[in-house]
C-alpha positions in Angstrom: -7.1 -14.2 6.1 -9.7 -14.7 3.3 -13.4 -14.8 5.0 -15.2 -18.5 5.2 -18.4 -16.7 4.0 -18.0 -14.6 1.2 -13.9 -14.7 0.8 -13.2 -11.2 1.6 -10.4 -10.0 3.9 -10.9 -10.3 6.9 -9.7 -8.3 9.8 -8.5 -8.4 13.0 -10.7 -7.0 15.9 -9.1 -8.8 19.1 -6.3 -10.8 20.1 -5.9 -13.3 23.6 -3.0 -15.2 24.6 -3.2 -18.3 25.9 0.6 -19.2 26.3 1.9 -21.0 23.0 -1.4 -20.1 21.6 -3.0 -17.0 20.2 -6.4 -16.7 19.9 -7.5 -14.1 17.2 -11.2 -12.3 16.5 -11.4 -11.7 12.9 -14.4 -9.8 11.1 -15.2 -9.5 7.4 -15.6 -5.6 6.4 -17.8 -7.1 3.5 -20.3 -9.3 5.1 -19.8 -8.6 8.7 -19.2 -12.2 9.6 -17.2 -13.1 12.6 -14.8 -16.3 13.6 -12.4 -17.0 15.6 -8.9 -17.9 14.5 -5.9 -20.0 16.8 -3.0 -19.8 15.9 0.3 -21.8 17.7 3.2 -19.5 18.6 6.5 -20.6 17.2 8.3 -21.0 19.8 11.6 -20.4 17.7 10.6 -17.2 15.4 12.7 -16.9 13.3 14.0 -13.1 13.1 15.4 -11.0 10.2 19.2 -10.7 10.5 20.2 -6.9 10.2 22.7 -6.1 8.1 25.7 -3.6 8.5 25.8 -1.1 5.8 28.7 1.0 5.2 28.3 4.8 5.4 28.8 6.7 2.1 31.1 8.8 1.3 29.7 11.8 1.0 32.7 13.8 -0.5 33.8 10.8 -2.9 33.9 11.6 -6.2 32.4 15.3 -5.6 35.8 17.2 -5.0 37.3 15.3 -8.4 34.0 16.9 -10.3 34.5 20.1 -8.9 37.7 20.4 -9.9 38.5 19.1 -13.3 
């Protein structure tokens, strides 16, 4: 999150939960200036779907070099 002073980054020094709401303590590395930052909880994240990935073959194609 960009800084409301100077536009730098600004990081995160603490973190409070409040139920459905996060309260976060940001500070800018550049200017030192410190907010606060609330933030709703969604209450249905969405997550990253894994996928199945087949296991190579690690003999596929190597005996055929080998031998020709």
């Amino acid at each position: 999150m960009k800084c409301p002073k100077c536009g730098g980054r600004g990081r995160v020094t603490g973190t409070l939960n409040f139920g459905t709401t996060v309260q976060r303590y940001r500070r800018c590395p550049i200017c030192d200036h410190r907010w606060k930052t609330w933030e709703e909880k969604d209450p249905a994240a969405v997550r990253a779907k894994k996928s199945v990935r087949k296991e190579p073959d690690l003999f596929s194609g190597k005996q055929e070099k080998a031998k020709g």
